[in-house]
C-alpha positions as CSV (number, residue, x, y, z in Angstrom):
1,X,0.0,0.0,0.0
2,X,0.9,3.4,-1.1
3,X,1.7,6.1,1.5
4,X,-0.8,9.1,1.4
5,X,0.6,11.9,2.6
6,X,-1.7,14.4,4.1
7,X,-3.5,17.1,1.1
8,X,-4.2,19.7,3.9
9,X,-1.9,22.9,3.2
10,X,-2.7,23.8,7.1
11,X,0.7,25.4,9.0
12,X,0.3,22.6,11.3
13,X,0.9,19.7,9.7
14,X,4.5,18.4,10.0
15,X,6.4,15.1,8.7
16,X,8.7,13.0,11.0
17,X,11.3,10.7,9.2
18,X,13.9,8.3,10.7
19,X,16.8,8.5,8.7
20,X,18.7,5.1,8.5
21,X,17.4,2.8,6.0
22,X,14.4,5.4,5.6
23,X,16.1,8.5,3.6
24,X,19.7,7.0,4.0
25,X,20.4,3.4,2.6
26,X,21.6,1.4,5.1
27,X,23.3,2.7,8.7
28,X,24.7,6.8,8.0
29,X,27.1,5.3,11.5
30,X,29.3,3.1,9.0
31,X,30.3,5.8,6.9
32,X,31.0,8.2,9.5
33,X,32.9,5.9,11.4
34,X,35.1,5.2,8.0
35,X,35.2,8.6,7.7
36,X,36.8,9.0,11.2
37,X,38.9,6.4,10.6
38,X,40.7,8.2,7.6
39,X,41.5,10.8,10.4
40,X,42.8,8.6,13.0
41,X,39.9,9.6,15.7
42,X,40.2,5.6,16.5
43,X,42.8,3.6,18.7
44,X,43.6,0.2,19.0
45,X,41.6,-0.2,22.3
46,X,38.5,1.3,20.2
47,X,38.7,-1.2,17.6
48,X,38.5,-4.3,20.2
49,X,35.5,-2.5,22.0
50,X,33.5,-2.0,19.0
51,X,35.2,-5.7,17.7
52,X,33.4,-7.1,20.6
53,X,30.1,-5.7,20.5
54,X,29.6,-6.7,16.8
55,X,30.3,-10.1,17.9
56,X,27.8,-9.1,20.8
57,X,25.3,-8.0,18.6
58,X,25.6,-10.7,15.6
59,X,25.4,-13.6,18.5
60,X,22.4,-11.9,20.6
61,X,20.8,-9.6,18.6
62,X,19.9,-5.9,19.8
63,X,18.9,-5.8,23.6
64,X,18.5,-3.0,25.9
65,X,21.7,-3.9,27.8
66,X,23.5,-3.8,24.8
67,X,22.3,-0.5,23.7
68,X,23.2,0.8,27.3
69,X,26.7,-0.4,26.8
70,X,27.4,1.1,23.6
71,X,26.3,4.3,24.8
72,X,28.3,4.0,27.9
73,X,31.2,3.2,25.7
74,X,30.9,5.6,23.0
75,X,30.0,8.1,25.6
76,X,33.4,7.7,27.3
77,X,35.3,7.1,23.5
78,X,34.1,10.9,22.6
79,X,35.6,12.6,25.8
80,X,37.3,15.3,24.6
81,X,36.9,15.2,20.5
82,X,35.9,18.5,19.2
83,X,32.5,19.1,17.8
84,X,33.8,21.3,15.2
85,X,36.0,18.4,13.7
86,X,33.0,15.6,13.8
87,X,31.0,18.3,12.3
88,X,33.3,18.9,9.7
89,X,33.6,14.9,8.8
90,X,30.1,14.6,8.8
91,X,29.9,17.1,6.4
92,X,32.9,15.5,4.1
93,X,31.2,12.3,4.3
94,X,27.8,13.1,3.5
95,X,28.9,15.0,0.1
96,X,31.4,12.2,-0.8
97,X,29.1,8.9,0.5
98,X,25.4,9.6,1.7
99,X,24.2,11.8,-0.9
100,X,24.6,9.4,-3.0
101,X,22.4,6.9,-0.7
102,X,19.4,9.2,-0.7
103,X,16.5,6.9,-1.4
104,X,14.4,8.7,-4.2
105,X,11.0,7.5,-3.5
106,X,12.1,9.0,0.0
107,X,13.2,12.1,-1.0
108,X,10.0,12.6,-3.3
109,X,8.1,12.3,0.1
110,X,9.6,15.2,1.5
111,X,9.7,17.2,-1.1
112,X,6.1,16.6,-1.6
113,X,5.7,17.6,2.5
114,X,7.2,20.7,2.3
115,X,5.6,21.5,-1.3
116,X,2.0,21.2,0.8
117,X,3.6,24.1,3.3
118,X,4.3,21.3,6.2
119,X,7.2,21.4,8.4
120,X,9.8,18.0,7.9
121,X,12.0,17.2,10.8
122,X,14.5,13.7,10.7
123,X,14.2,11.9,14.3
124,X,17.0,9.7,15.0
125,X,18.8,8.4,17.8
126,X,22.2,9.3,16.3
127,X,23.1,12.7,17.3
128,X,21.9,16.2,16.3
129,X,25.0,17.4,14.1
130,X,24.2,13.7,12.1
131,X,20.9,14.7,11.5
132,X,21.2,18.5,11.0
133,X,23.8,17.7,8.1
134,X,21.5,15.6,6.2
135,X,18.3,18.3,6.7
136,X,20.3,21.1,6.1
137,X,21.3,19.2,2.9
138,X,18.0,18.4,1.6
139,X,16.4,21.8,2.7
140,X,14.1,19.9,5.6
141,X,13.0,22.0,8.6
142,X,15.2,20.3,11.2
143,X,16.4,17.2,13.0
144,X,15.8,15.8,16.6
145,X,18.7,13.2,17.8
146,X,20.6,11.9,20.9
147,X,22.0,14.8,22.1
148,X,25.7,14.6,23.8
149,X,27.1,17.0,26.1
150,X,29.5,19.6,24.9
151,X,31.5,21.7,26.9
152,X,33.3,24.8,25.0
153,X,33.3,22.9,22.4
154,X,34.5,19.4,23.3
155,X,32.6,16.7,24.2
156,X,32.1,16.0,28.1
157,X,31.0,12.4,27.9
158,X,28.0,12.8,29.0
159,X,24.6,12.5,28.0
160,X,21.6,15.2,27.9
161,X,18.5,13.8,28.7
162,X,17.9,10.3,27.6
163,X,18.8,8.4,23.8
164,X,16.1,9.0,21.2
165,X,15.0,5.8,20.7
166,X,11.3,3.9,20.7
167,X,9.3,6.1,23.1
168,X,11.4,8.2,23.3
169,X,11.0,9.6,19.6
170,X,7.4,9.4,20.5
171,X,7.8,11.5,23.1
172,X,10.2,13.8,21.6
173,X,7.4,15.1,18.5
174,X,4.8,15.5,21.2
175,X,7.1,18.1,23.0
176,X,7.6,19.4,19.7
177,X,4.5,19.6,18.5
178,X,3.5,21.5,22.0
179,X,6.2,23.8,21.2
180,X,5.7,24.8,17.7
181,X,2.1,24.4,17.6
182,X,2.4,21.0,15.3
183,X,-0.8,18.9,15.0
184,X,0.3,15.5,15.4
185,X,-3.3,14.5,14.2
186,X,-2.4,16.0,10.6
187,X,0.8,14.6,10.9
188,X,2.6,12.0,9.3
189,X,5.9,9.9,10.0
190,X,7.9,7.6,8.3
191,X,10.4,4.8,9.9
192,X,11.8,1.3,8.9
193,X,12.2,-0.2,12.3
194,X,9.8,-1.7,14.7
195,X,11.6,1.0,17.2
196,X,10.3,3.4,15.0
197,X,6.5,2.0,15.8
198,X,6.1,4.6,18.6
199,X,6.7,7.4,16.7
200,X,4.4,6.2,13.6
201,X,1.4,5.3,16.0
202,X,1.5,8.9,17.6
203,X,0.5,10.8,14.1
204,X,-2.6,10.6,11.7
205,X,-0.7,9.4,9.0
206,X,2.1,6.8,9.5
207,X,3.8,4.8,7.2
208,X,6.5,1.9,7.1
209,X,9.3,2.6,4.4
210,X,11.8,-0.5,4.0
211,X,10.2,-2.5,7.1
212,X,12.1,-4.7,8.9
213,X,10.1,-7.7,9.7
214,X,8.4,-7.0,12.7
215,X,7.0,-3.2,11.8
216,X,5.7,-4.7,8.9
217,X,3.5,-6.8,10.6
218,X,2.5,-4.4,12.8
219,X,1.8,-2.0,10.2
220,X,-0.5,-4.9,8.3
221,X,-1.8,-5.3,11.7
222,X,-2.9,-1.5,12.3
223,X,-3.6,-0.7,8.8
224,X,-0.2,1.8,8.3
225,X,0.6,2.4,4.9
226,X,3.9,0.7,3.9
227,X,6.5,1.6,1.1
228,X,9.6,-0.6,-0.1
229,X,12.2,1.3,-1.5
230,X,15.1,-1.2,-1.6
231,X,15.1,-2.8,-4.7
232,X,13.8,-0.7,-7.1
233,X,15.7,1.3,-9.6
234,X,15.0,4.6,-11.0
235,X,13.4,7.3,-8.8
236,X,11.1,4.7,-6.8
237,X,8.0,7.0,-6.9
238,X,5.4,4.3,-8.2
239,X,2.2,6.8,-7.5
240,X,4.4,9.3,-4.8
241,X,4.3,13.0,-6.2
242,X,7.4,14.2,-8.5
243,X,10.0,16.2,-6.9
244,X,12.9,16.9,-7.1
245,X,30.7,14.7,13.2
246,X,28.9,13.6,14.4
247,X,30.7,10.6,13.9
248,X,30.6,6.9,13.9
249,X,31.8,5.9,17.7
250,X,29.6,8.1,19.3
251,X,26.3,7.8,16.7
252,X,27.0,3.8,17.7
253,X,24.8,5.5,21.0
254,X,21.5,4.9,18.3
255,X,20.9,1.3,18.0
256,X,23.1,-2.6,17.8
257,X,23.0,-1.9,14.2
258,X,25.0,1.1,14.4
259,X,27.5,-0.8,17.3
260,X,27.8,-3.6,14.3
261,X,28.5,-1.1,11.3
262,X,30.6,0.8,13.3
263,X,33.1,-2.4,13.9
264,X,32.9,-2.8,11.0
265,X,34.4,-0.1,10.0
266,X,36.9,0.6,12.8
267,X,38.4,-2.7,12.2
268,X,40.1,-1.8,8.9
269,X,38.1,-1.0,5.9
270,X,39.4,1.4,3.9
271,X,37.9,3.7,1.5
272,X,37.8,1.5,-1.3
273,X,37.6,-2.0,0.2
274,X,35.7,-4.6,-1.5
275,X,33.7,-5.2,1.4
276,X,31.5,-1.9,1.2
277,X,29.7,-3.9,-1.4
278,X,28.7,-6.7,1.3
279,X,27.9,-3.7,3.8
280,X,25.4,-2.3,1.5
281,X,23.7,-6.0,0.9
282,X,23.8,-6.2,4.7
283,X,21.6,-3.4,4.9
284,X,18.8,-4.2,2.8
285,X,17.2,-6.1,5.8
């Protein structure tokens, strides 16, 4: 089932998107991570963490304890890295690698959201300078994420507030939309993971792009529109209106898959390895 995205040109109406494997193809973590590899933000030490949580991660699959530990670790990884510099990556890797990975039949959905007047805003658990990167880039109103202290600069190690993730999106748009005078009622969102479900079931209009298994079913189960994006070539509309650092260690804070991508990536890839090809079957879940 197609999504329909709401025909109400009303100031209120805003669109939420997750942005791995829902605008980005596959986890944005990986190729920041290689891209903070390049410039030697990792150490031996890091490389064994992060080895042993993809082992983690591939044997158990994502738990909350493992999510805790990641952040813990990433938390204490970043101490004293300058946002200025991640920012700067992130920017370098998103015009050399993500652009690129824009899914078109995404993009066509926000274009088509801010065409109707409504505000777009990405909500993901990496952090902020992630997400504000990739809206800046594609014009969108803003970006929500897991927020890391800073401290003149340089990163504390410390959290602010809790990781945005399940509920916790959910209960991030509701503050926003109590700030900015959003309807959530008129209001759509768009995510591929069954952590994602929270966020979709608090808006009028929710839809499942690229679902993993068990959002799908819940979104059969609900009646949520769903969209599959992965395999198709060309511009992916089928029916959707025309339209036109952050950094790997510390975005690992999102979710397992990011821990896993991120090992990946600290244990030795380089830019050009053969093995990016695997990585990007790895991500079409």
């Amino acid at each position: 089932m197609a999504p329909q995205t709401p025909t109400s040109r009303a100031a209120t109406a805003a669109a939420f998107f997750d942005v791995d494997n829902t605008v980005i193809r596959g986890a944005s973590a990986y190729h920041i991570a290689r891209g903070l590899k390049r410039h030697g933000f990792f150490r031996k030490r890091d490389v064994l963490h992060f080895a042993w949580e993809q082992a983690k991660y591939t044997m158990l699959g994502e738990s909350k304890q493992q999510i805790d530990d990641v952040r813990d670790e990433a938390l204490g990884i970043i101490k004293g890295w300058s946002v200025a510099e991640m920012i700067a990556i992130g920017e370098e890797v998103y015009d050399e690698i993500l652009a690129l990975r824009i899914f078109p039949g995404t993009r066509a959905l926000i274009d088509s959201h801010l065409e109707q007047g409504h505000e777009v805003w990405f909500v993901t658990a990496t952090p902020p300078e992630v997400g504000s990167i990739i809206a800046s880039r594609l014009g969108v109103t803003g970006a929500l994420g897991t927020v890391a202290e800073n401290v003149d600069g340089f990163y504390t190690g410390k959290l602010v507030g809790s990781m945005l993730h399940d509920q916790a999106k959910a209960d991030a748009i509701q503050v926003l939309a109590e700030e900015r005078g959003l309807d959530l009622s008129a209001s759509a969102a768009y995510g591929d993971s069954i952590h994602d479900g929270p966020m979709l079931a608090a808006v009028g209009h929710p839809c499942a792009i690229n679902p993993d298994a068990k959002l799908r079913r819940l979104a059969k189960e609900r009646g949520w529109a769903t969209e599959d994006f992965r395999g198709r070539r060309g511009d992916g509309r089928r029916g959707i209106v025309r339209a036109t650092g952050a950094g790997a260690v510390w975005t690992t804070m999102a979710v397992g898959r990011g821990a896993r991508a991120a090992g990946r990536a600290a244990i030795g890839l380089s830019r050009r390895d053969p093995e990016v090809v695997a990585d990007d079957r790895a991500h079409k879940l």
